[in-house]
PDB file of N, CA, C and O in Angstrom, chain B, residues numbered from 101:
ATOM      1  N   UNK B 101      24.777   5.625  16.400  1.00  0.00           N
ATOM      2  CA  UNK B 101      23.827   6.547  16.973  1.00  0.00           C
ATOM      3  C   UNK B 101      22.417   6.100  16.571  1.00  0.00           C
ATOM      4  O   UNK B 101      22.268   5.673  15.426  1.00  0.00           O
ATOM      5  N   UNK B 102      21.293   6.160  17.460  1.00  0.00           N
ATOM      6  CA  UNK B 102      20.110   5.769  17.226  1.00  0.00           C
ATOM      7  C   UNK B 102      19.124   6.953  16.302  1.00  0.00           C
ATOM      8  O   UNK B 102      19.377   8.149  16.162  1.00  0.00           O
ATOM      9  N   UNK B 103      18.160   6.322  15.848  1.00  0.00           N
ATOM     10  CA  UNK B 103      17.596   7.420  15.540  1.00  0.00           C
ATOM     11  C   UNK B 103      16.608   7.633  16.309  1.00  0.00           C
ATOM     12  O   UNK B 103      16.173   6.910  17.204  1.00  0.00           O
ATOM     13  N   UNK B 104      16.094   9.078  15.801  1.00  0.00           N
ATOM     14  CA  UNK B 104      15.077   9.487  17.436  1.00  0.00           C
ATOM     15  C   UNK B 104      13.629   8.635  16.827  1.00  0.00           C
ATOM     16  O   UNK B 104      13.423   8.090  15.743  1.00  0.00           O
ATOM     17  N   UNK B 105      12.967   8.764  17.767  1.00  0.00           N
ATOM     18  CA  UNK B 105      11.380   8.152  17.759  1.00  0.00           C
ATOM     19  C   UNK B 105      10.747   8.883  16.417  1.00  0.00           C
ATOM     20  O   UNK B 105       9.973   8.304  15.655  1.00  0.00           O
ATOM     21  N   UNK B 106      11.095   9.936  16.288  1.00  0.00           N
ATOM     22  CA  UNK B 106       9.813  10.852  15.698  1.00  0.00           C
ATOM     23  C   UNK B 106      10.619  10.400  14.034  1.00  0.00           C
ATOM     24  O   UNK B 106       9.832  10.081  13.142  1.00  0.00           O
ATOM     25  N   UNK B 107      11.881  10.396  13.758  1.00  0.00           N
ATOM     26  CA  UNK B 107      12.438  10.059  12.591  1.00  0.00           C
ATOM     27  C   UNK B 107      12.149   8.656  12.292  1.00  0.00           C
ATOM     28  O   UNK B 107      12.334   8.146  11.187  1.00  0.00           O
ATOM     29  N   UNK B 108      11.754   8.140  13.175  1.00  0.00           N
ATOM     30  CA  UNK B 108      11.857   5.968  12.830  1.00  0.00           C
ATOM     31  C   UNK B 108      10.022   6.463  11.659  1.00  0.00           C
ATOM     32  O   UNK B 108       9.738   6.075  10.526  1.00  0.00           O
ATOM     33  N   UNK B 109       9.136   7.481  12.693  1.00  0.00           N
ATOM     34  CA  UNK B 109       7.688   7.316  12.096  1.00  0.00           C
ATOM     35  C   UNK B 109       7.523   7.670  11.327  1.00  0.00           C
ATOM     36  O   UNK B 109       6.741   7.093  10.572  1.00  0.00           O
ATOM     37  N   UNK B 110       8.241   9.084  10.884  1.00  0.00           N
ATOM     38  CA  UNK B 110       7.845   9.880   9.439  1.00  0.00           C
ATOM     39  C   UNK B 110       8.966   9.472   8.488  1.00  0.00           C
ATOM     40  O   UNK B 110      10.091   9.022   8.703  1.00  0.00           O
ATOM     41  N   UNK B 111       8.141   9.845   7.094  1.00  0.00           N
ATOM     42  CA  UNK B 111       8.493   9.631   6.001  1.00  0.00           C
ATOM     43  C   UNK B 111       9.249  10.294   5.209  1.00  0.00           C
ATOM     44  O   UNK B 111       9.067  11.510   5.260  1.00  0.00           O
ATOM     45  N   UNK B 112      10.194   9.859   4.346  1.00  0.00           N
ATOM     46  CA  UNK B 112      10.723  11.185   3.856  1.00  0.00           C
ATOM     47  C   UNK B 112       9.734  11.302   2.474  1.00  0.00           C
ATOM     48  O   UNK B 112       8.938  10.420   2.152  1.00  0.00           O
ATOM     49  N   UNK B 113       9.949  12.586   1.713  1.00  0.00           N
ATOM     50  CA  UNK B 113       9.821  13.027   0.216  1.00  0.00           C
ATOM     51  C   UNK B 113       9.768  11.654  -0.728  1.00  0.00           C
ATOM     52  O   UNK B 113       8.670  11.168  -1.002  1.00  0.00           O
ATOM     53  N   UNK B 114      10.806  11.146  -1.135  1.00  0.00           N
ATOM     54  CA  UNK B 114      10.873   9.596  -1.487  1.00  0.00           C
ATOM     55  C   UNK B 114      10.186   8.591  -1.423  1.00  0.00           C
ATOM     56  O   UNK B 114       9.903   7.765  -2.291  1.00  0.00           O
ATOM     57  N   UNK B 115       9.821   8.686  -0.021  1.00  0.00           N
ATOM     58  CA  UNK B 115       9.211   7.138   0.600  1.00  0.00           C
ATOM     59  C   UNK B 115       8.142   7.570  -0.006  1.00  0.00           C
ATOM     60  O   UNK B 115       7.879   6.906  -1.009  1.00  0.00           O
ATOM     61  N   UNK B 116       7.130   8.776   0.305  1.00  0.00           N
ATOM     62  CA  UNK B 116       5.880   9.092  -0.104  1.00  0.00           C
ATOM     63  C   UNK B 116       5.790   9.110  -1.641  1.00  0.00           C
ATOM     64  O   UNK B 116       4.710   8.861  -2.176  1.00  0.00           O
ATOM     65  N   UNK B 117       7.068   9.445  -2.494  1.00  0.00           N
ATOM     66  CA  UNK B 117       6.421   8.991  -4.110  1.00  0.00           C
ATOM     67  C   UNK B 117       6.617   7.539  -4.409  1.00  0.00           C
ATOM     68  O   UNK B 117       6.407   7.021  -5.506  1.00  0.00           O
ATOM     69  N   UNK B 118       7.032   6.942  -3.352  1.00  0.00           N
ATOM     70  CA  UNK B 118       7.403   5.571  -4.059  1.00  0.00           C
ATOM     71  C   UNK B 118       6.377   4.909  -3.133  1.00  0.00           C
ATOM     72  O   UNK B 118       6.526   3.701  -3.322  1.00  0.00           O
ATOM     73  N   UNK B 119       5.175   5.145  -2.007  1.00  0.00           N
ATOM     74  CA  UNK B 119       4.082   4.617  -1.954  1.00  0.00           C
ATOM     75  C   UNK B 119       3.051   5.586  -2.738  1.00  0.00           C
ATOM     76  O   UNK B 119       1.990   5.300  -2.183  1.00  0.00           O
ATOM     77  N   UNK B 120       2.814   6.364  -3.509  1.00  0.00           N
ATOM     78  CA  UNK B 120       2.149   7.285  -4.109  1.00  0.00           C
ATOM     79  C   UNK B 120       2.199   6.438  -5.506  1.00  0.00           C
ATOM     80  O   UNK B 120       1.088   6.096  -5.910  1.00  0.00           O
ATOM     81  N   UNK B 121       3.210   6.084  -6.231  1.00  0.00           N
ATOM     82  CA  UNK B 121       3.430   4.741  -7.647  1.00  0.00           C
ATOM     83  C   UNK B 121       3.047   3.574  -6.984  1.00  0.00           C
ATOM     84  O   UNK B 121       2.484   2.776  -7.733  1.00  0.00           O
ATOM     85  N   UNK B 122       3.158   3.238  -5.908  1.00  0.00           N
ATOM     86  CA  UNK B 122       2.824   1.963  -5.090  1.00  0.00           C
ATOM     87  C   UNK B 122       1.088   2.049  -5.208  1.00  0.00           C
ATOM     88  O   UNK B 122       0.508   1.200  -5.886  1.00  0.00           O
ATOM     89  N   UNK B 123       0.536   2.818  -4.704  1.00  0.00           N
ATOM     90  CA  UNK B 123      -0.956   3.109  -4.801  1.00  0.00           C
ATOM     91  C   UNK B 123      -1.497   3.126  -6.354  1.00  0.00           C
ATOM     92  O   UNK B 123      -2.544   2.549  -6.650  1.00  0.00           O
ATOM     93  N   UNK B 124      -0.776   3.767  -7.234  1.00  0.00           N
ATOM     94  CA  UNK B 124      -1.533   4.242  -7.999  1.00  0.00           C
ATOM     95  C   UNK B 124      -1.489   2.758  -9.336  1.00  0.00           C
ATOM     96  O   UNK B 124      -2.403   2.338 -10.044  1.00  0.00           O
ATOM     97  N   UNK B 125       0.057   2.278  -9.224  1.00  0.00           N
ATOM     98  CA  UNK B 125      -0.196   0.617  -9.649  1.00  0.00           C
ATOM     99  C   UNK B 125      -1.190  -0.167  -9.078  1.00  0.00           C
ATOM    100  O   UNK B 125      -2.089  -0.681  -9.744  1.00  0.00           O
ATOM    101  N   UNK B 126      -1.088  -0.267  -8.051  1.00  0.00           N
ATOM    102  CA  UNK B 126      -1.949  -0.971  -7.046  1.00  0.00           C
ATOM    103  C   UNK B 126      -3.259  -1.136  -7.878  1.00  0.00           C
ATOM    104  O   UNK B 126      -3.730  -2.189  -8.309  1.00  0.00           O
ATOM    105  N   UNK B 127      -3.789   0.242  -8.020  1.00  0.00           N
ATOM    106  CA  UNK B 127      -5.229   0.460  -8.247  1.00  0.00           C
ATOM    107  C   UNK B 127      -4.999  -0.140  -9.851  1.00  0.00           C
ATOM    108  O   UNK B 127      -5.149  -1.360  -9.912  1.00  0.00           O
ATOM    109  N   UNK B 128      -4.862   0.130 -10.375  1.00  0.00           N
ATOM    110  CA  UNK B 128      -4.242  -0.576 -11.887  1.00  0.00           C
ATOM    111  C   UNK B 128      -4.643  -1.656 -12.036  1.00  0.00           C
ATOM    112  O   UNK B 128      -5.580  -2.022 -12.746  1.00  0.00           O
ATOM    113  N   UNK B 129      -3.795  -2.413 -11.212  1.00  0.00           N
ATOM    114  CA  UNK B 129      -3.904  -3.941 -11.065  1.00  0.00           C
ATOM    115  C   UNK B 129      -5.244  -4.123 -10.910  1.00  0.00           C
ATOM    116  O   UNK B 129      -5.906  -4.386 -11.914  1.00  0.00           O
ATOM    117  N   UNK B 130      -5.820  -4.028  -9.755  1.00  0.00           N
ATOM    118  CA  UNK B 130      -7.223  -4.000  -9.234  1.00  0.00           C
ATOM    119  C   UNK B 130      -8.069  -3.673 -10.326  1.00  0.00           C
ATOM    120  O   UNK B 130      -9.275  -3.811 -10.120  1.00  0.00           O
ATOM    121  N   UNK B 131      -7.691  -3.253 -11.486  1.00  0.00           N
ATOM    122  CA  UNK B 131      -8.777  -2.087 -12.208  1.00  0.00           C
ATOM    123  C   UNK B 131      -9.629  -1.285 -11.807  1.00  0.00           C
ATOM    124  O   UNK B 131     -10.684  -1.078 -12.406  1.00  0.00           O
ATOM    125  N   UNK B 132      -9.269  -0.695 -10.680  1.00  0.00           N
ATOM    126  CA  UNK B 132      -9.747   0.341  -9.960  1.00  0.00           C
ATOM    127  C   UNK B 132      -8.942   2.019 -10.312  1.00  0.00           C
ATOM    128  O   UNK B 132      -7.763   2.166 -10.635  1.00  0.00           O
ATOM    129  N   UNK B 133      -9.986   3.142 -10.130  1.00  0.00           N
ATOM    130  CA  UNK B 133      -9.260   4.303 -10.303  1.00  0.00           C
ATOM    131  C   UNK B 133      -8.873   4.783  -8.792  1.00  0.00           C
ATOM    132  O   UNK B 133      -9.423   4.613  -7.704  1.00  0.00           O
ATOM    133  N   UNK B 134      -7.762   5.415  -9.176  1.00  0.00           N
ATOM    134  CA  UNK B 134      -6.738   5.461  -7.780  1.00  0.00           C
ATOM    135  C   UNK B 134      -7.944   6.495  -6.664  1.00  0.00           C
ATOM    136  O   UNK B 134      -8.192   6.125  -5.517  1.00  0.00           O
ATOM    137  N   UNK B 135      -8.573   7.799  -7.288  1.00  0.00           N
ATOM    138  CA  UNK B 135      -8.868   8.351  -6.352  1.00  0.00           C
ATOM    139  C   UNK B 135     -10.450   7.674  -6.103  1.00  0.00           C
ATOM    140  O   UNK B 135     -11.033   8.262  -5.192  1.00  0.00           O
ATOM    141  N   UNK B 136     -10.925   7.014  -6.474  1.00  0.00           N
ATOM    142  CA  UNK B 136     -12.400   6.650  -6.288  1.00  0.00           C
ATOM    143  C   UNK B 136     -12.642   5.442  -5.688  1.00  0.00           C
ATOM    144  O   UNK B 136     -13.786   5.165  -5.327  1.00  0.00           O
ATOM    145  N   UNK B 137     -11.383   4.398  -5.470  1.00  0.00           N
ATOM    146  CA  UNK B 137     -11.856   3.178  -5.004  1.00  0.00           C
ATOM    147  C   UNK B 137     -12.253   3.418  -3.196  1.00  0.00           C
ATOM    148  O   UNK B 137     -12.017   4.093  -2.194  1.00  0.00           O
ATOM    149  N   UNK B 138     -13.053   2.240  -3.778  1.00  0.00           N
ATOM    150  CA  UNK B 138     -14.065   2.685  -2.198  1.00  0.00           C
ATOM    151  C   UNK B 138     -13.086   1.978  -1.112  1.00  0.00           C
ATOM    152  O   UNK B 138     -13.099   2.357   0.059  1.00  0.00           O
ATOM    153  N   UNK B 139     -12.321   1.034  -1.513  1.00  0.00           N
ATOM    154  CA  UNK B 139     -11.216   0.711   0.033  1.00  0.00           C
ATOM    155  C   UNK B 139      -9.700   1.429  -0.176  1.00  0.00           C
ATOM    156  O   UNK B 139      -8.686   1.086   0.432  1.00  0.00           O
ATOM    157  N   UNK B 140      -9.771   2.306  -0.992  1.00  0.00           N
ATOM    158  CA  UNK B 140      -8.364   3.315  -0.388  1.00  0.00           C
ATOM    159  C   UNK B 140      -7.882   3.335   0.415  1.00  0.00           C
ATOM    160  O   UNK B 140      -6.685   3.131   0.215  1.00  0.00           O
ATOM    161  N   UNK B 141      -8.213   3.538   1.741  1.00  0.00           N
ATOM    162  CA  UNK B 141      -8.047   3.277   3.348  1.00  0.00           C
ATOM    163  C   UNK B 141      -6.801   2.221   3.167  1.00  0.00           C
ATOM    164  O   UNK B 141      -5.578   2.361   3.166  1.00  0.00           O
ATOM    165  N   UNK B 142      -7.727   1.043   3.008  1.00  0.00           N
ATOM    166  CA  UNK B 142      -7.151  -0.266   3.750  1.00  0.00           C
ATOM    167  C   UNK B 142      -6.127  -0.170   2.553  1.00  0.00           C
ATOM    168  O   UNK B 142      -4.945   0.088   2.780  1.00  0.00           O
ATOM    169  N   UNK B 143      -6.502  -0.338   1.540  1.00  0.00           N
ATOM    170  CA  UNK B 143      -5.096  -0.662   0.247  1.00  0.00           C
ATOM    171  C   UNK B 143      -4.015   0.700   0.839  1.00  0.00           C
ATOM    172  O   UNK B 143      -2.809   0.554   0.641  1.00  0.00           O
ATOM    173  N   UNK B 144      -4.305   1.465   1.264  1.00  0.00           N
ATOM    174  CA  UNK B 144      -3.430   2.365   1.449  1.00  0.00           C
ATOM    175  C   UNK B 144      -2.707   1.737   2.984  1.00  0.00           C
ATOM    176  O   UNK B 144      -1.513   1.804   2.690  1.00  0.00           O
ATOM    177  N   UNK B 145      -2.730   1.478   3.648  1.00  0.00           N
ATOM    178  CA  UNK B 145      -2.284   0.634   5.045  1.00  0.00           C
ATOM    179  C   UNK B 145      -1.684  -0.280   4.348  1.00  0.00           C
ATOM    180  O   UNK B 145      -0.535   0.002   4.010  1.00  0.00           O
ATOM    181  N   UNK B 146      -2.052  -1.180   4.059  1.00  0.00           N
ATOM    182  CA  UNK B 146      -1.206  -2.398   3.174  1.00  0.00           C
ATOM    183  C   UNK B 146      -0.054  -1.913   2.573  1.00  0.00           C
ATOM    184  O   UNK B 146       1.019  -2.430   2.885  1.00  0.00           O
ATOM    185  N   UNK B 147      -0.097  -0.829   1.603  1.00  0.00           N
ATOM    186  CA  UNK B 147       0.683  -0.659   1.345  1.00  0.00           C
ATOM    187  C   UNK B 147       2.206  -0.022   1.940  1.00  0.00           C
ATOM    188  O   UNK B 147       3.365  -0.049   1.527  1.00  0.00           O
ATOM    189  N   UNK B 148       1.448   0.606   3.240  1.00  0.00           N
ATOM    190  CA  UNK B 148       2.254   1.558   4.234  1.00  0.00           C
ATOM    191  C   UNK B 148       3.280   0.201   4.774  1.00  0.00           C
ATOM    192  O   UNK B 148       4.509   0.134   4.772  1.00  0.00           O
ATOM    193  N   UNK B 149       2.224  -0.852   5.238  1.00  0.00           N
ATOM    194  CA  UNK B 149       2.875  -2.205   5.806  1.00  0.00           C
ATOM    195  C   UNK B 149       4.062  -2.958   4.832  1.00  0.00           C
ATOM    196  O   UNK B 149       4.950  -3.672   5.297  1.00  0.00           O
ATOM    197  N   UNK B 150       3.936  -2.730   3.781  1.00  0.00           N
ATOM    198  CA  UNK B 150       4.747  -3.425   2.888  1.00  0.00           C
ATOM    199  C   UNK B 150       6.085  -3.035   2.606  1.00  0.00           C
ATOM    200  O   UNK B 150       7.077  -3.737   2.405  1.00  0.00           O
ATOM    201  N   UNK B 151       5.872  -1.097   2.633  1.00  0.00           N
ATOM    202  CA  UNK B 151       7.052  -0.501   2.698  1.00  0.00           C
ATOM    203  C   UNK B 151       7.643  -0.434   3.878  1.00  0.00           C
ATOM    204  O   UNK B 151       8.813  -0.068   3.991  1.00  0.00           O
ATOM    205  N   UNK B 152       6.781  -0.835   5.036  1.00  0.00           N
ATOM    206  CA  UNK B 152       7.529  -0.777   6.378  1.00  0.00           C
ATOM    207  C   UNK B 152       8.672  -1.861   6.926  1.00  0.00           C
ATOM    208  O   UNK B 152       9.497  -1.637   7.812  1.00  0.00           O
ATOM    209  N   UNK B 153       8.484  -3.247   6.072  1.00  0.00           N
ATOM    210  CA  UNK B 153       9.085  -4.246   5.963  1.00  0.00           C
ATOM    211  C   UNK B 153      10.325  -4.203   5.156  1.00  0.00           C
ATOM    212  O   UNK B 153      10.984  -5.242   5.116  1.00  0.00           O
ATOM    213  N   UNK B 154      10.845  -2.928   4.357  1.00  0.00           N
ATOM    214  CA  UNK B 154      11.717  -2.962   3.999  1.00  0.00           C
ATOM    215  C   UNK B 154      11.353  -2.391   2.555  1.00  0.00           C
ATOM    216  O   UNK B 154      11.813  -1.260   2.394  1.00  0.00           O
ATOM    217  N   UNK B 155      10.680  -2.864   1.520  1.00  0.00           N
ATOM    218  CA  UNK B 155      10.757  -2.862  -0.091  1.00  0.00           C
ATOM    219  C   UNK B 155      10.271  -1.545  -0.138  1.00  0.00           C
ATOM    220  O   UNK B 155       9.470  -0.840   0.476  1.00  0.00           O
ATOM    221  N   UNK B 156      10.988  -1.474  -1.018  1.00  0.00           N
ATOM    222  CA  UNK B 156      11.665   0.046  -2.028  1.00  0.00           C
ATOM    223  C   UNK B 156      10.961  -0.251  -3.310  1.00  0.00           C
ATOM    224  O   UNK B 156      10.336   0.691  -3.797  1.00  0.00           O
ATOM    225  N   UNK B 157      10.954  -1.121  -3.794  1.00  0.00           N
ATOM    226  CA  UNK B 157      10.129  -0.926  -5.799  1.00  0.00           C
ATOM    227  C   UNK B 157       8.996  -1.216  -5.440  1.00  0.00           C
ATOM    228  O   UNK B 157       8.517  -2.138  -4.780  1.00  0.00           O
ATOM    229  N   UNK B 158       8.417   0.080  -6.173  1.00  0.00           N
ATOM    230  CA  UNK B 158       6.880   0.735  -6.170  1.00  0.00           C
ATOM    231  C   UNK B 158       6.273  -0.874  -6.660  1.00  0.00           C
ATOM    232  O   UNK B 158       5.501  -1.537  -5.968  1.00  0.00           O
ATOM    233  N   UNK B 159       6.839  -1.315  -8.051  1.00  0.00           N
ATOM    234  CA  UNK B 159       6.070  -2.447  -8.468  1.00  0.00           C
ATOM    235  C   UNK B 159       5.710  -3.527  -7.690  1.00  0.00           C
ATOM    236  O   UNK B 159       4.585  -4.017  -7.791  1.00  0.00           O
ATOM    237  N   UNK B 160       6.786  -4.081  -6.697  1.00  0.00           N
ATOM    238  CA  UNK B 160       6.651  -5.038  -5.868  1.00  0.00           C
ATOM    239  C   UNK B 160       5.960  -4.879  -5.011  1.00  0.00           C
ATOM    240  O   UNK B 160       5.425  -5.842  -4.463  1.00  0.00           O
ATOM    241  N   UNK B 161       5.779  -3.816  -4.679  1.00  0.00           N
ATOM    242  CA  UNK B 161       5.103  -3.410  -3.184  1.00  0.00           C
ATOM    243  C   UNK B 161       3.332  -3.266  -3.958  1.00  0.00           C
ATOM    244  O   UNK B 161       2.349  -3.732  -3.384  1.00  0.00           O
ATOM    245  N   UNK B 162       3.255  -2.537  -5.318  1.00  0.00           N
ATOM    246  CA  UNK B 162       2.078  -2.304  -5.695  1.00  0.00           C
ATOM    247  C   UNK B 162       1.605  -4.305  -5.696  1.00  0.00           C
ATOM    248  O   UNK B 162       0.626  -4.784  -5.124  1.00  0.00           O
ATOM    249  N   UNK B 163       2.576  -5.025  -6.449  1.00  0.00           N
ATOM    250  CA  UNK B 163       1.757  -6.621  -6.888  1.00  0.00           C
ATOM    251  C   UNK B 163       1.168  -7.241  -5.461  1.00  0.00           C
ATOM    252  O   UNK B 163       0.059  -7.775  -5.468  1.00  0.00           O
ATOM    253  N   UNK B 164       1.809  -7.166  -4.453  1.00  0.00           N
ATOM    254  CA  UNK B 164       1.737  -7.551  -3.060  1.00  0.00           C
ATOM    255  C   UNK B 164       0.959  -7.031  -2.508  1.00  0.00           C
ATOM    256  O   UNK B 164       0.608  -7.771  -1.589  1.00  0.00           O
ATOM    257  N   UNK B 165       0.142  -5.660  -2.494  1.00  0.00           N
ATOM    258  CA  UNK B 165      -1.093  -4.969  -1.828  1.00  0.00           C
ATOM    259  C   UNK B 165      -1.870  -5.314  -2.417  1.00  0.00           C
ATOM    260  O   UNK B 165      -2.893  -5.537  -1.770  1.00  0.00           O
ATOM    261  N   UNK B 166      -1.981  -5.655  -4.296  1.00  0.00           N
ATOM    262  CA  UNK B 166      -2.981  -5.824  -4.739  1.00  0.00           C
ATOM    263  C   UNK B 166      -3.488  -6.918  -4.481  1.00  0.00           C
ATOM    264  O   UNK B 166      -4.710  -7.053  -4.416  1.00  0.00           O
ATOM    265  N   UNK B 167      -2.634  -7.911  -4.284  1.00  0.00           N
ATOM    266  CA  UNK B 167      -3.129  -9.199  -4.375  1.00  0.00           C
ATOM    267  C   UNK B 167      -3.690  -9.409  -2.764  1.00  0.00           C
ATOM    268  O   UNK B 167      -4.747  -9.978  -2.492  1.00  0.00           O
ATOM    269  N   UNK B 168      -2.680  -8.785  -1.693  1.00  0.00           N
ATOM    270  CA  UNK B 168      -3.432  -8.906  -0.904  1.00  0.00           C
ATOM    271  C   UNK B 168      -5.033  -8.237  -0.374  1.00  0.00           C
ATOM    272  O   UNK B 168      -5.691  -8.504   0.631  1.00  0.00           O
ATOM    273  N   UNK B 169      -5.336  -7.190  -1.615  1.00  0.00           N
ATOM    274  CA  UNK B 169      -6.300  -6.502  -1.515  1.00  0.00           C
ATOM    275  C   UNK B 169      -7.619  -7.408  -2.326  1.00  0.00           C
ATOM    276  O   UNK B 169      -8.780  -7.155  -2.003  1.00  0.00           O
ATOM    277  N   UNK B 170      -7.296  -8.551  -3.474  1.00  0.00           N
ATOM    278  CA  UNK B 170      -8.138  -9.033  -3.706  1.00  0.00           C
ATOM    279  C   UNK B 170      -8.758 -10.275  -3.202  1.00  0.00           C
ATOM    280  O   UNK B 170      -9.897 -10.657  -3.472  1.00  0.00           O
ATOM    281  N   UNK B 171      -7.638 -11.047  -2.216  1.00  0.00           N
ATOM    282  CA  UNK B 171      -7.635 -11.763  -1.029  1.00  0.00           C
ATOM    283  C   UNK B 171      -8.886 -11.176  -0.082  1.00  0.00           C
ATOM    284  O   UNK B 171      -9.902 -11.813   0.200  1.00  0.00           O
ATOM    285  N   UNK B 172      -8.550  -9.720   0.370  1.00  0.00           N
ATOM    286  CA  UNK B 172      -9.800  -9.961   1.632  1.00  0.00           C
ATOM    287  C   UNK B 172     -11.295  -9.434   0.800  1.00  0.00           C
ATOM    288  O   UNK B 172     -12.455  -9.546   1.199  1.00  0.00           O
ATOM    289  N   UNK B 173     -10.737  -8.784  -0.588  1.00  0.00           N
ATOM    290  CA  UNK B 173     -12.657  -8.578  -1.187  1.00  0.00           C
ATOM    291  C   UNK B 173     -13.347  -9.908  -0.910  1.00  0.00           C
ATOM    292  O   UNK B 173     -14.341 -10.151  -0.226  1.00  0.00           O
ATOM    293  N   UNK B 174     -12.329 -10.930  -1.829  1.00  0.00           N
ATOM    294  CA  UNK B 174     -13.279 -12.258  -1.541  1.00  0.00           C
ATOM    295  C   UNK B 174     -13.513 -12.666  -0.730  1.00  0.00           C
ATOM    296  O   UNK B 174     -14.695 -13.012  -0.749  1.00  0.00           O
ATOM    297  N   UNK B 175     -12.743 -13.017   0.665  1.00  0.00           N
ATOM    298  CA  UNK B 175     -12.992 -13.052   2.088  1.00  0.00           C
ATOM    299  C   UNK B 175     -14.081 -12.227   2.377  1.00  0.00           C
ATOM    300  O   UNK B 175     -14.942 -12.850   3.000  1.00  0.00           O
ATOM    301  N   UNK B 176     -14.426 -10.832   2.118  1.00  0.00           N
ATOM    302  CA  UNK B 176     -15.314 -10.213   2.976  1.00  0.00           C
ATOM    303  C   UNK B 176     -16.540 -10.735   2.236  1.00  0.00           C
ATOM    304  O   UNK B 176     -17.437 -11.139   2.976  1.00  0.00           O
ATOM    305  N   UNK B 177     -16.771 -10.812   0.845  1.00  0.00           N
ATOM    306  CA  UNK B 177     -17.630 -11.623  -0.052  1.00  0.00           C
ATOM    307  C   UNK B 177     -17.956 -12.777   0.330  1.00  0.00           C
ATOM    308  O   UNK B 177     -19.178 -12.690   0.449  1.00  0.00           O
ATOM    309  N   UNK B 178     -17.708 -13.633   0.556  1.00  0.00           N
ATOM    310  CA  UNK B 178     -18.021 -14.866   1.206  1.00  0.00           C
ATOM    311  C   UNK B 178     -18.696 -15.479   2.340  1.00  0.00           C
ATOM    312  O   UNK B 178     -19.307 -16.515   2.606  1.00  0.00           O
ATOM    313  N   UNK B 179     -18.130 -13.836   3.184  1.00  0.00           N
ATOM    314  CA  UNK B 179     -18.915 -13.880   4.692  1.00  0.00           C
ATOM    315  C   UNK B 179     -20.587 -13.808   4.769  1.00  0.00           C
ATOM    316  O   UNK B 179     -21.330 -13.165   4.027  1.00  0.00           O
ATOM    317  N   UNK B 180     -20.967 -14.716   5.957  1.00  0.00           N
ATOM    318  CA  UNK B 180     -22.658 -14.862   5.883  1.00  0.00           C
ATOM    319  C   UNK B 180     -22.950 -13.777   6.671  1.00  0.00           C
ATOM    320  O   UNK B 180     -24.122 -13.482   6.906  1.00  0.00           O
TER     321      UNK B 180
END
């Protein structure tokens, strides 16, 4: 049996504390504080993307946003 459209998009209870430890490592890493960093947004998407691919541990998913989060600072840093 398929699942419906509206169940594939939302999240359960779970998913949201295990990107909620995903975020709040994240910011860690970064040495950033979770509620004040100024790209929350995007680290928060990244991270949505990471769990959407499958991974379940907060840690893995937090090392992988971060790094991809310090990837585009310097990218956007660099730009003329």
């Amino acid at each position: 049996m398929s699942q419906h459209l509206f169940d594939q998009l939302t999240y359960s209870e779970d998913d949201w504390h295990i990107m909620e430890n995903a975020h709040i490592r994240a910011c860690e890493l970064l040495g950033e504080h979770p509620a004040h960093y100024e790209n929350n947004d995007r680290l928060a998407r990244t991270i949505m993307q990471v769990f959407g691919t499958g991974a379940r541990d907060y840690e893995i998913i937090a090392s992988i946003a971060a790094q991809r989060e310090r990837i585009m600072v310097y990218l956007l840093s660099t730009r003329h």
